[in-house]
Biopython code that builds the backbone (N, CA, C, O; Angstrom):
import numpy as np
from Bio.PDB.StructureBuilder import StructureBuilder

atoms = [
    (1, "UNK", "N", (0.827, -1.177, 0.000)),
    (1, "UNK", "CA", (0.000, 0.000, 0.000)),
    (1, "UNK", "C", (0.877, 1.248, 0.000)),
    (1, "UNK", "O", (1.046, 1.897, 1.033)),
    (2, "UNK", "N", (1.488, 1.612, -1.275)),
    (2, "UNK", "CA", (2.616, 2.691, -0.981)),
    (2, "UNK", "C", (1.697, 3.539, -1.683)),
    (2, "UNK", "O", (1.056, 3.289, -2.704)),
    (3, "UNK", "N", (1.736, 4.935, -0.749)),
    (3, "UNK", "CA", (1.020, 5.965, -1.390)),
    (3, "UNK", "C", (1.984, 7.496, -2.035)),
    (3, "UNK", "O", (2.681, 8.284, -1.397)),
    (4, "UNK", "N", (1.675, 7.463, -3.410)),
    (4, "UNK", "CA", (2.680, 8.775, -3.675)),
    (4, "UNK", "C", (2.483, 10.110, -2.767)),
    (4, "UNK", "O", (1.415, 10.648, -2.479)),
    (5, "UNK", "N", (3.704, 10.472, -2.420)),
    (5, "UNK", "CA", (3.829, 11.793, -1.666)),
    (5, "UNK", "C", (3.697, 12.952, -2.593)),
    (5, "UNK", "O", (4.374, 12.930, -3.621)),
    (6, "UNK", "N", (2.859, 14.025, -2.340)),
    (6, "UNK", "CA", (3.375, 14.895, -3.619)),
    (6, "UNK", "C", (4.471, 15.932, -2.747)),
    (6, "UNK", "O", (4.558, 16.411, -1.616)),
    (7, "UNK", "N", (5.236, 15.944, -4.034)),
    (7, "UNK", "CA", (6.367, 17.022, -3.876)),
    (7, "UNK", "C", (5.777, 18.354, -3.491)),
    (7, "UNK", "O", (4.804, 18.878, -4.034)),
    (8, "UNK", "N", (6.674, 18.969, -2.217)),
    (8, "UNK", "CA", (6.666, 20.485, -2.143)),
    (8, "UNK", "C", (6.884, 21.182, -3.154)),
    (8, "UNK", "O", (7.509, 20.993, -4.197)),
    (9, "UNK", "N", (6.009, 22.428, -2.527)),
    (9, "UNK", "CA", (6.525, 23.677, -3.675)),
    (9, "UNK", "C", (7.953, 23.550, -3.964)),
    (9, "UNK", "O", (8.328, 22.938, -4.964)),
    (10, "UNK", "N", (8.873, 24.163, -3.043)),
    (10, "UNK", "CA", (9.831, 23.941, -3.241)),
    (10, "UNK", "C", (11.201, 23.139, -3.224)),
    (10, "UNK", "O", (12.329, 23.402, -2.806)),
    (11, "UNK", "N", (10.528, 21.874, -3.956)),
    (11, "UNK", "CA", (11.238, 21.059, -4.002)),
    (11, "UNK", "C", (12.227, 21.046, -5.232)),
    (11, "UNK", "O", (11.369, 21.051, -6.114)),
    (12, "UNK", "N", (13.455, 21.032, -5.930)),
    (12, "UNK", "CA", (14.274, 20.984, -6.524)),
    (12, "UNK", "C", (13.405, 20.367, -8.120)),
    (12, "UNK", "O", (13.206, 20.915, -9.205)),
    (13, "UNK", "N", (13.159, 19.384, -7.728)),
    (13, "UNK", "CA", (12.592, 18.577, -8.724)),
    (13, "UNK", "C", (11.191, 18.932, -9.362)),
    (13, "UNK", "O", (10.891, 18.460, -10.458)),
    (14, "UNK", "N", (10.481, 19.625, -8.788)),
    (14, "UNK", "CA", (9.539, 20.617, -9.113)),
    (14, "UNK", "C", (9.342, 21.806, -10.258)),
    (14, "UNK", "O", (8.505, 22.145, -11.094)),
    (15, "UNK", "N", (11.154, 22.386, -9.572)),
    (15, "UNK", "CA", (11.482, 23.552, -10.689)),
    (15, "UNK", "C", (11.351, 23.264, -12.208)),
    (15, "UNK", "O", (11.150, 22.097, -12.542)),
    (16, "UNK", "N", (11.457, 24.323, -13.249)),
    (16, "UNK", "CA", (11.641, 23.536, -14.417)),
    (16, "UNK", "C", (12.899, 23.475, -14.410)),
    (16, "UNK", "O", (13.599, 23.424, -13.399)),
    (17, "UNK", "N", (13.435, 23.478, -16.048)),
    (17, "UNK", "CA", (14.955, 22.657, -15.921)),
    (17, "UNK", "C", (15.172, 24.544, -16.457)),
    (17, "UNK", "O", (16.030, 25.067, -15.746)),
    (18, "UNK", "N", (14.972, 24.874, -16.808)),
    (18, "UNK", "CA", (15.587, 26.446, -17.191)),
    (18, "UNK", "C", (15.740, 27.222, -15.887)),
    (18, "UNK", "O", (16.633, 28.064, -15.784)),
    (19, "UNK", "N", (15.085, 27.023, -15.112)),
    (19, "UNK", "CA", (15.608, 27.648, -13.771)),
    (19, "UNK", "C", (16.195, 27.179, -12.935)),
    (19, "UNK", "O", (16.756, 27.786, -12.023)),
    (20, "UNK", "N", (16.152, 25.654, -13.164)),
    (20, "UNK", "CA", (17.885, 25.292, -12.142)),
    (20, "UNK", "C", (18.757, 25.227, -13.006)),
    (20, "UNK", "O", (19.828, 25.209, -12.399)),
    (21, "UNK", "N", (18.993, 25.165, -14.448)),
    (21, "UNK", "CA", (20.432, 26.197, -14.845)),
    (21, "UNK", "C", (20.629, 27.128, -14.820)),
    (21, "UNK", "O", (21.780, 27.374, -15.180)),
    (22, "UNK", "N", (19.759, 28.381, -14.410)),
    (22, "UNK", "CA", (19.980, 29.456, -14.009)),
    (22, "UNK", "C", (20.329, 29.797, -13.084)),
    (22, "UNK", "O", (21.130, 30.704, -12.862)),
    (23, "UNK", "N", (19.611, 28.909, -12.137)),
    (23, "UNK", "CA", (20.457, 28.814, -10.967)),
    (23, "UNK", "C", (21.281, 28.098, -10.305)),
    (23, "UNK", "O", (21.404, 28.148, -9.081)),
    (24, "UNK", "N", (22.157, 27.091, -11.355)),
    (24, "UNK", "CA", (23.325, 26.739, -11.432)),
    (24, "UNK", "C", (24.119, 27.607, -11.949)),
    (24, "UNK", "O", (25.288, 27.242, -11.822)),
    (25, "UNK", "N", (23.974, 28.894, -12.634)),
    (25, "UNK", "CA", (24.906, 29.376, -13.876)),
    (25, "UNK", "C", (25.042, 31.101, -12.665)),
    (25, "UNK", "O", (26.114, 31.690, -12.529)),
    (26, "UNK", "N", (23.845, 31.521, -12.037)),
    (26, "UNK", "CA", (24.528, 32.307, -10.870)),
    (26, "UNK", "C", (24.587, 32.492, -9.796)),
    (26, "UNK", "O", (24.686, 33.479, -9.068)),
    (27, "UNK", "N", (24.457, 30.446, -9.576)),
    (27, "UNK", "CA", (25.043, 30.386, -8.220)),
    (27, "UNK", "C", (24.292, 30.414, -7.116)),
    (27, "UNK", "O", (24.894, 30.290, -6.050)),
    (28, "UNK", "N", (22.644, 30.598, -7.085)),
    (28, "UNK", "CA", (22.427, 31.159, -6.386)),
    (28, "UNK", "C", (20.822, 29.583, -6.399)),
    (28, "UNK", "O", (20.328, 28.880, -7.279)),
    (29, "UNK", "N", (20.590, 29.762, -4.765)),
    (29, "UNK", "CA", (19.263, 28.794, -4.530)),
    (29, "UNK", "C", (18.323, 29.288, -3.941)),
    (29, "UNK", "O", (17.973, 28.861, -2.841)),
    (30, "UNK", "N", (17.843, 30.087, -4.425)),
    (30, "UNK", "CA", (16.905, 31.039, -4.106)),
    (30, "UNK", "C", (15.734, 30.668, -6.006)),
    (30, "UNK", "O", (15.896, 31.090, -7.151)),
    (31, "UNK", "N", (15.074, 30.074, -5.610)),
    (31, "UNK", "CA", (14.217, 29.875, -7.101)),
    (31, "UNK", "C", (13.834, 31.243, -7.973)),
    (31, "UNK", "O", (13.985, 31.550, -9.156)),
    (32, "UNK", "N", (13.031, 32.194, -6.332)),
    (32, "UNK", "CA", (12.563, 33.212, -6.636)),
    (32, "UNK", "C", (13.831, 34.373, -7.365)),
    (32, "UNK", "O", (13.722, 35.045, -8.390)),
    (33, "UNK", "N", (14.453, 34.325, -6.851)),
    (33, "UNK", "CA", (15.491, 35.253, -7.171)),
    (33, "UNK", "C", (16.252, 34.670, -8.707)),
    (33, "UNK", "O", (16.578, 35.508, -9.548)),
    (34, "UNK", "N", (16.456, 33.373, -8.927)),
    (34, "UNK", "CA", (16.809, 33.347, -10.394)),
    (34, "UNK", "C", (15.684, 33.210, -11.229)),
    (34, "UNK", "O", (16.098, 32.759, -12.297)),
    (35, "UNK", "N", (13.933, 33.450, -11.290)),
    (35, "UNK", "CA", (13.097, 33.664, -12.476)),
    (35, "UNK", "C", (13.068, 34.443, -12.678)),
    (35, "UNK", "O", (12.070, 34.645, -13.370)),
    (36, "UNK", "N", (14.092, 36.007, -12.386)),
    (36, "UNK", "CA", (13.954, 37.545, -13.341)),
    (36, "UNK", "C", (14.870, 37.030, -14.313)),
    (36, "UNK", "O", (14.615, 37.163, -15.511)),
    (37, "UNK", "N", (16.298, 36.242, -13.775)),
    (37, "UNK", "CA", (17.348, 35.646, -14.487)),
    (37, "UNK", "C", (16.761, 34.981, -15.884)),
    (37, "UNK", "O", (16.905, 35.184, -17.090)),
    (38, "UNK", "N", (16.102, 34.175, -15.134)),
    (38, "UNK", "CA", (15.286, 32.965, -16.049)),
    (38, "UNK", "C", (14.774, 33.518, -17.565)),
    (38, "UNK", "O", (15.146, 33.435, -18.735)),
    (39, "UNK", "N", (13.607, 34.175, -16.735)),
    (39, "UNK", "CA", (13.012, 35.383, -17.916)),
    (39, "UNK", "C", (14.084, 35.971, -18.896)),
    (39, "UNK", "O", (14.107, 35.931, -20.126)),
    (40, "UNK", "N", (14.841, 36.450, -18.133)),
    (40, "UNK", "CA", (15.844, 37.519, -19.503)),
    (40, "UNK", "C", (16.386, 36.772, -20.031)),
    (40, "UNK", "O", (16.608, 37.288, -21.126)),
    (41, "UNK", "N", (17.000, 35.353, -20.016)),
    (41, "UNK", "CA", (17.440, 34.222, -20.531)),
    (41, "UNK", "C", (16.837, 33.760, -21.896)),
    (41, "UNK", "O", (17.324, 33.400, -22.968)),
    (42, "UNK", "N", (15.359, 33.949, -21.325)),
    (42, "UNK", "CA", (14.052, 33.106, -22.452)),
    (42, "UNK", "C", (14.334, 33.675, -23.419)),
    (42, "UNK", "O", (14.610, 33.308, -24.561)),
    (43, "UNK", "N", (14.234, 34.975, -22.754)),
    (43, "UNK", "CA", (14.061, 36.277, -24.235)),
    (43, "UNK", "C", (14.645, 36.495, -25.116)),
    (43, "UNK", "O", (14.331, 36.856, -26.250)),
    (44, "UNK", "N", (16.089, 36.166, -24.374)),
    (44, "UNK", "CA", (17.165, 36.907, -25.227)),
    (44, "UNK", "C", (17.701, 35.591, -26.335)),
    (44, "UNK", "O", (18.335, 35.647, -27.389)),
    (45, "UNK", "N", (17.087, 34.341, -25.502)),
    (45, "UNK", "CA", (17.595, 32.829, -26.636)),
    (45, "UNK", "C", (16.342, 32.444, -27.359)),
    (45, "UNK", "O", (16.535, 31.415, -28.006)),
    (46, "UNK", "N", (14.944, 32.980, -27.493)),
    (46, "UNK", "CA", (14.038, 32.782, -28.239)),
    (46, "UNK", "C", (14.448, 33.898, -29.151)),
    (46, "UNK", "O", (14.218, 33.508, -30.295)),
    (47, "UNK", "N", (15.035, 35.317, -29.173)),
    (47, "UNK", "CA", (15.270, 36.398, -29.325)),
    (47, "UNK", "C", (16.685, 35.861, -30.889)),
    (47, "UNK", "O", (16.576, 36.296, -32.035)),
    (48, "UNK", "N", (17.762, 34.947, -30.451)),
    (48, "UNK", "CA", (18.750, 34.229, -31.127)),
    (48, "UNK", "C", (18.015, 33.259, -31.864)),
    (48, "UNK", "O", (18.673, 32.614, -32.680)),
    (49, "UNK", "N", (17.005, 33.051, -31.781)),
    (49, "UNK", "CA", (16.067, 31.590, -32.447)),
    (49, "UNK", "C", (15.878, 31.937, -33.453)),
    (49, "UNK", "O", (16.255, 31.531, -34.552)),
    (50, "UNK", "N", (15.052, 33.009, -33.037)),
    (50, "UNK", "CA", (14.344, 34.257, -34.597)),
    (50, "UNK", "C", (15.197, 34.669, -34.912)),
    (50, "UNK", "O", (14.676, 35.017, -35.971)),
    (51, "UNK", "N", (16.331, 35.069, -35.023)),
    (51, "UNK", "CA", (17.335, 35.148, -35.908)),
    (51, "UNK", "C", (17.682, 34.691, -36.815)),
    (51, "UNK", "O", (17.635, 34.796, -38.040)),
    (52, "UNK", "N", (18.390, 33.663, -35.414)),
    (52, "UNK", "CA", (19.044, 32.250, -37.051)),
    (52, "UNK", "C", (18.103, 31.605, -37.483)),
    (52, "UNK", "O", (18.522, 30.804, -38.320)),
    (53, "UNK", "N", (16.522, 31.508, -37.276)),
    (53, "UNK", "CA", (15.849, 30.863, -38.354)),
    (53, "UNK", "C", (15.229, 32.009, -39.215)),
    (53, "UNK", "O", (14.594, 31.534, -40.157)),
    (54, "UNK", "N", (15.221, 33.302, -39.181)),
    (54, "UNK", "CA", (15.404, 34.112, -40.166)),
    (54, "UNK", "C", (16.452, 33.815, -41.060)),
    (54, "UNK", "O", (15.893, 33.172, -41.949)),
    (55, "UNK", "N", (17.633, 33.909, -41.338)),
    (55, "UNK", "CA", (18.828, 33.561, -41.777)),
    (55, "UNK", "C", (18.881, 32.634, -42.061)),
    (55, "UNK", "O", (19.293, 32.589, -43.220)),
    (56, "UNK", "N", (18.578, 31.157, -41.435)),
    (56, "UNK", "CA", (18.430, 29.859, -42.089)),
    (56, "UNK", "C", (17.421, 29.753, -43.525)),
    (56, "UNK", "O", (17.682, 29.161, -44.573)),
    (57, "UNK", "N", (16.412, 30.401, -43.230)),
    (57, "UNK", "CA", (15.225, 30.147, -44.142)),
    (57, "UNK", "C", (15.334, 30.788, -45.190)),
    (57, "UNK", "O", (14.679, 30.278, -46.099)),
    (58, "UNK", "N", (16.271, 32.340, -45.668)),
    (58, "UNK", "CA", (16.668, 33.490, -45.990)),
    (58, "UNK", "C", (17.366, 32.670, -46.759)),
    (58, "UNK", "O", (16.853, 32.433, -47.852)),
    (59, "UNK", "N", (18.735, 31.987, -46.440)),
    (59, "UNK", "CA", (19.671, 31.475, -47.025)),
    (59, "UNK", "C", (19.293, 30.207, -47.898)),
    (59, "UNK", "O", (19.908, 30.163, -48.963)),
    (60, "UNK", "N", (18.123, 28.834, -47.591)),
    (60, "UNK", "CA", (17.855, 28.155, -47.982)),
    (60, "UNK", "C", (16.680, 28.762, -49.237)),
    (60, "UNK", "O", (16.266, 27.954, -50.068)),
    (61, "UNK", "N", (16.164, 30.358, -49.284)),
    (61, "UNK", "CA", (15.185, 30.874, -50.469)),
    (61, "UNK", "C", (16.340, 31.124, -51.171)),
    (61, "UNK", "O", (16.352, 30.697, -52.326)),
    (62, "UNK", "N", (17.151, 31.609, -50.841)),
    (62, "UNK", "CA", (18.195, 32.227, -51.932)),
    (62, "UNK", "C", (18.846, 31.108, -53.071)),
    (62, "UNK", "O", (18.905, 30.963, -54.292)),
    (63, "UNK", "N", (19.233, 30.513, -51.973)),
    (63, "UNK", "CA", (19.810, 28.846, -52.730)),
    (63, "UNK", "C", (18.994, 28.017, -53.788)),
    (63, "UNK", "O", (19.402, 27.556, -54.854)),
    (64, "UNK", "N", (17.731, 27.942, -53.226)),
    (64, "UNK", "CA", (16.203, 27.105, -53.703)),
    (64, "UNK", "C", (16.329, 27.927, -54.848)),
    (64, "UNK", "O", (16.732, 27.203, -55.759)),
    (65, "UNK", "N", (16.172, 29.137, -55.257)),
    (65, "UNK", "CA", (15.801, 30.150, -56.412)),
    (65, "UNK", "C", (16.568, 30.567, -56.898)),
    (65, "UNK", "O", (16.234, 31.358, -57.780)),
    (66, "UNK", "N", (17.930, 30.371, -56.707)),
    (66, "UNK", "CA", (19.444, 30.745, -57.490)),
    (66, "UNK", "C", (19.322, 30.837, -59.102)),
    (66, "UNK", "O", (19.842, 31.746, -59.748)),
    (67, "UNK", "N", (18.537, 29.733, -59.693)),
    (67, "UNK", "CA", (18.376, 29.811, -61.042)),
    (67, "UNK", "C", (17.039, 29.696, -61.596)),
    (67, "UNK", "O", (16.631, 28.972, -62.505)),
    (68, "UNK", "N", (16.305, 30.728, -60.723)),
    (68, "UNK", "CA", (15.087, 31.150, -61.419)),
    (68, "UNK", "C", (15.144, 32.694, -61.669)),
    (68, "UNK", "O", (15.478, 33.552, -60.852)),
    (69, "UNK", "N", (14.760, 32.868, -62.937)),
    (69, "UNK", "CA", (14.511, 34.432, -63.003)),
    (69, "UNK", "C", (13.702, 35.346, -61.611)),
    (69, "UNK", "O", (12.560, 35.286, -61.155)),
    (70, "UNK", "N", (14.437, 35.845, -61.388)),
    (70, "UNK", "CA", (13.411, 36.894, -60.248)),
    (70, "UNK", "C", (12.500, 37.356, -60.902)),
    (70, "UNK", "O", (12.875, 37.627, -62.043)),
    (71, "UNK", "N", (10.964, 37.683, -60.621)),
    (71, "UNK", "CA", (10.328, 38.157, -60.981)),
    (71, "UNK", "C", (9.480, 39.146, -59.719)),
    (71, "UNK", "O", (9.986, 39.016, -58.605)),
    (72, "UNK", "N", (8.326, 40.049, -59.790)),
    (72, "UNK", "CA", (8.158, 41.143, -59.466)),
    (72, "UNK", "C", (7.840, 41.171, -57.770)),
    (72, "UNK", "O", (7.782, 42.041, -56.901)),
    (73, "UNK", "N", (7.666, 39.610, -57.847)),
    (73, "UNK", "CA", (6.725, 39.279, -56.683)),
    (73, "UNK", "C", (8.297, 38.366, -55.690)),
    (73, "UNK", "O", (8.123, 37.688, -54.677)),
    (74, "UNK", "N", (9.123, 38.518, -56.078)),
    (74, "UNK", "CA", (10.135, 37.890, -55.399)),
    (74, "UNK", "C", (10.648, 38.322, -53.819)),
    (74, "UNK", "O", (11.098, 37.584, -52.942)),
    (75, "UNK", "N", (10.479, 39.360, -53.802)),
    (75, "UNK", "CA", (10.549, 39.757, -52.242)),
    (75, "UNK", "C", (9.700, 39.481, -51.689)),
    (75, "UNK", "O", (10.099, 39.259, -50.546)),
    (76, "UNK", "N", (8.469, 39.299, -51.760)),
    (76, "UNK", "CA", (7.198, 38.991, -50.984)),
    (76, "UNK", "C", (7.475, 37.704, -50.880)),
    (76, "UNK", "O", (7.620, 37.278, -49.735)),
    (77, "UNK", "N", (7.596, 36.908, -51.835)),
    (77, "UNK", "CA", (8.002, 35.405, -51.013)),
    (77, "UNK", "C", (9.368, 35.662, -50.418)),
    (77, "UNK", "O", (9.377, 35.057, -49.346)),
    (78, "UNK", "N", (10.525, 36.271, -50.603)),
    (78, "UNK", "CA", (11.438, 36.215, -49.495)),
    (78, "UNK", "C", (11.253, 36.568, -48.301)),
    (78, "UNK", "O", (11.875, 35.926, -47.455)),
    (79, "UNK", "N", (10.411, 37.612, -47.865)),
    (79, "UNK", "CA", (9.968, 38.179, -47.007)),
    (79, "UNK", "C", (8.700, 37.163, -45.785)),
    (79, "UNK", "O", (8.774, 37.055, -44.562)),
    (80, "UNK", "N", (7.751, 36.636, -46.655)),
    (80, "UNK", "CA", (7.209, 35.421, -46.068)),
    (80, "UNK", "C", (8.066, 34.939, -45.465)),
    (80, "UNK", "O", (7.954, 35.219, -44.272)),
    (81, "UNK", "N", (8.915, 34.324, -45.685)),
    (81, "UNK", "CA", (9.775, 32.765, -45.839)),
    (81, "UNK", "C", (10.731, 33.131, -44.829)),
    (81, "UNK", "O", (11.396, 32.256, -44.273)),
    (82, "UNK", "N", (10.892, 34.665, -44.470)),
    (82, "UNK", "CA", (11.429, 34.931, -43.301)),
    (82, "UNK", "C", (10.900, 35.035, -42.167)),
    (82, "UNK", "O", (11.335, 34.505, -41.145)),
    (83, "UNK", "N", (9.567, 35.974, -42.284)),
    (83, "UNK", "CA", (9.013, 35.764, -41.429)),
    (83, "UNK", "C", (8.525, 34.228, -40.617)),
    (83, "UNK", "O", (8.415, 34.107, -39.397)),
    (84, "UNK", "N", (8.314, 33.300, -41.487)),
    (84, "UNK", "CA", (8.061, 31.966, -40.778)),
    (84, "UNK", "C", (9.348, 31.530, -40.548)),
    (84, "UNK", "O", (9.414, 31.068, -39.410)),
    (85, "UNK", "N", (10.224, 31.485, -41.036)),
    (85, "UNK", "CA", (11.612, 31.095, -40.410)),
    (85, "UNK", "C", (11.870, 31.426, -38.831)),
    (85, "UNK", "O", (12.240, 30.669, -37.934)),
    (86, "UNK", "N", (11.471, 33.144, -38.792)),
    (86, "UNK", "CA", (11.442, 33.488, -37.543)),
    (86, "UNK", "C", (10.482, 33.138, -36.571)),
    (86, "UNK", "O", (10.858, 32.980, -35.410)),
    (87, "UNK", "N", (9.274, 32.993, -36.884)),
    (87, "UNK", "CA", (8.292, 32.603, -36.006)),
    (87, "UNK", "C", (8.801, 30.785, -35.517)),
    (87, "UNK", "O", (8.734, 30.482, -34.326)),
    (88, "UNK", "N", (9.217, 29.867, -36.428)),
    (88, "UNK", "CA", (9.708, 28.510, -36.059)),
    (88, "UNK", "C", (10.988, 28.652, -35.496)),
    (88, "UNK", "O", (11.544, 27.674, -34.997)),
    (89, "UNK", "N", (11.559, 29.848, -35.521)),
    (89, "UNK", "CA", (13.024, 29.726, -34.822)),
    (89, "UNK", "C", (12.749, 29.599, -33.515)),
    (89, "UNK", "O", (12.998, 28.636, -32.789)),
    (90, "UNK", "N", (11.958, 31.130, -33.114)),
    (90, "UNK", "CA", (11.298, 30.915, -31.751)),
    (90, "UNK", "C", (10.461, 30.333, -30.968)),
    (90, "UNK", "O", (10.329, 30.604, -29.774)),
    (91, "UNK", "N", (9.746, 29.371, -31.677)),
    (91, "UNK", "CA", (8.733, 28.590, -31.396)),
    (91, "UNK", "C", (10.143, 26.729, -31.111)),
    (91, "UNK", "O", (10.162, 26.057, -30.079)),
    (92, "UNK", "N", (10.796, 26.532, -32.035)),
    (92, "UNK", "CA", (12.078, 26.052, -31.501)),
    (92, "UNK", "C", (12.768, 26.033, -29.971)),
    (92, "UNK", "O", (12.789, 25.145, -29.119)),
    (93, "UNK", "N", (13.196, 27.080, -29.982)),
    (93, "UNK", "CA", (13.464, 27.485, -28.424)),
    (93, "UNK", "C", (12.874, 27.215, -27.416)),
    (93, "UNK", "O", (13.079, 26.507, -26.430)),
    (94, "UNK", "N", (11.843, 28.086, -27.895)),
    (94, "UNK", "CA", (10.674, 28.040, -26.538)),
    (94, "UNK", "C", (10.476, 26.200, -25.656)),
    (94, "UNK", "O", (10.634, 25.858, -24.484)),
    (95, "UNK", "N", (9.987, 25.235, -27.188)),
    (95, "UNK", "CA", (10.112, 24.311, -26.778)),
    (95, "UNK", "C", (11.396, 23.325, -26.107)),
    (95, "UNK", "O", (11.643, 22.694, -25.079)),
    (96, "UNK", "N", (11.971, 23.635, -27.338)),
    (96, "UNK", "CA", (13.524, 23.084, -26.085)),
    (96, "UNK", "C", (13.529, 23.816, -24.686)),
    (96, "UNK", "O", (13.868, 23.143, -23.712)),
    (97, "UNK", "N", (13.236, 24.932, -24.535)),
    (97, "UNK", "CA", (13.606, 25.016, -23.271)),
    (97, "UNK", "C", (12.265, 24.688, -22.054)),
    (97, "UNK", "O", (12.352, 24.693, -20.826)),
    (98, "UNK", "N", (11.001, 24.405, -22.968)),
    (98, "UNK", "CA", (10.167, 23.812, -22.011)),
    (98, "UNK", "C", (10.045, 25.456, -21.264)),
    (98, "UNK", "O", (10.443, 25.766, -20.141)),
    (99, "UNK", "N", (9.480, 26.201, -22.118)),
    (99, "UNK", "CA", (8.907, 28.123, -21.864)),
    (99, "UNK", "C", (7.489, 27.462, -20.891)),
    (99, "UNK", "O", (7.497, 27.850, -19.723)),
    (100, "UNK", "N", (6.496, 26.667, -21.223)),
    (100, "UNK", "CA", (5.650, 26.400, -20.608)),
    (100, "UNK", "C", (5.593, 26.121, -19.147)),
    (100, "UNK", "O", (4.816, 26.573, -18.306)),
    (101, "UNK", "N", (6.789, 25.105, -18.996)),
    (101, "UNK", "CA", (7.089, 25.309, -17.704)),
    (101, "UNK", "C", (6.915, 25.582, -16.702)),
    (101, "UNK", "O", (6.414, 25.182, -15.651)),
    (102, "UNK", "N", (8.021, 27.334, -17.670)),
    (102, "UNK", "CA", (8.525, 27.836, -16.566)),
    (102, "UNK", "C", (6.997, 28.759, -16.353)),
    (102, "UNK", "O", (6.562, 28.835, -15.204)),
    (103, "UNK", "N", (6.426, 29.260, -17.190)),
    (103, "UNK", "CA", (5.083, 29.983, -16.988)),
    (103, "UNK", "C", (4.357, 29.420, -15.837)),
    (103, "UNK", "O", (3.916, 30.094, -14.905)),
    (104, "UNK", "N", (4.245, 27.946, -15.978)),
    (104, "UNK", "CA", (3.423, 27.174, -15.134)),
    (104, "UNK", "C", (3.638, 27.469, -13.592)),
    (104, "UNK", "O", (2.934, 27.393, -12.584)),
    (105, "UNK", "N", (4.866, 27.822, -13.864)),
    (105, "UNK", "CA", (5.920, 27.505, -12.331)),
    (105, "UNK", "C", (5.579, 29.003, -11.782)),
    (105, "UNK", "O", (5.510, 28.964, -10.553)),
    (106, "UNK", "N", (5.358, 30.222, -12.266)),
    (106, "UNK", "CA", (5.738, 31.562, -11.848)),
    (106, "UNK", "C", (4.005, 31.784, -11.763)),
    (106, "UNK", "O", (3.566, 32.517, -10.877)),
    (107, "UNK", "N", (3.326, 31.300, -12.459)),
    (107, "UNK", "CA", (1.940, 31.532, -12.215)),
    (107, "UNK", "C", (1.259, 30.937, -10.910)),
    (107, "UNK", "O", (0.246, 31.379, -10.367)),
    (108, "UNK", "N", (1.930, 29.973, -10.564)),
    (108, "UNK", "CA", (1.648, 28.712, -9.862)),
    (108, "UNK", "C", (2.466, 29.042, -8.304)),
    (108, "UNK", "O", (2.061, 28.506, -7.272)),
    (109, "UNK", "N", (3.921, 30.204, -8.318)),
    (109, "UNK", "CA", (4.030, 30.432, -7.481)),
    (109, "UNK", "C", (3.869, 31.738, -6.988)),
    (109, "UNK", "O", (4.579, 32.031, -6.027)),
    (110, "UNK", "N", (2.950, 32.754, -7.509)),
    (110, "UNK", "CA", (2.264, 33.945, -7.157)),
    (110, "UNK", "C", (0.807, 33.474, -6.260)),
    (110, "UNK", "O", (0.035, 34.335, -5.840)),
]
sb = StructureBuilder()
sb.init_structure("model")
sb.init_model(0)
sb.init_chain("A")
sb.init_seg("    ")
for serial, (resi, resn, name, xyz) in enumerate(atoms, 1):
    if name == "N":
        sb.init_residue(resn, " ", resi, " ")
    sb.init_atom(name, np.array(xyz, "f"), 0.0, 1.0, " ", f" {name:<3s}", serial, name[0])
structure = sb.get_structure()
């Protein structure tokens, strides 16, 4: 008759994983005190996502269409093709880093 215990709030294993490398990375065990960390972290590497999948997607239209005549409407599909590059760059991130999470976690501990 073993009955599961549920974990404390603040139990280690609770946290997500983006905020105990954050708060492995400054050191500090205070949860509350590394999710401002956390946050500027998200931003600034969902922020690098949309980038390089701007640039990825940018570089793979250029390549794809190398030997087609440009015609009038050619920036508008380059321009698309960036924009979704960027929206999957950051949508990338977010999931690797498990963004839901940490939402769950900061909503959950207000």
């Amino acid at each position: 008759m073993s009955s599961k215990v549920p974990l404390p709030q603040s139990s280690p294993s609770s946290d997500p994983a983006l905020l105990r490398v954050t708060e492995a990375i400054t050191g500090t065990i205070d949860a509350k005190a590394a999710s401002g960390i956390a946050d500027m972290l998200l931003i600034f590497l969902s922020a690098a996502g949309t980038i390089l999948g701007a640039l990825l997607v940018a570089m793979v239209y250029v390549v794809a269409t190398a030997s087609r005549a440009h015609t009038g409407s050619w920036i508008f599909q380059l321009l698309v093709c960036v924009g979704a590059g960027g929206v999957i760059g950051c949508l990338a991130v977010m999931a690797v880093l498990h963004a839901k999470d940490l939402v769950e976690w900061e909503s959950r501990s207000r």
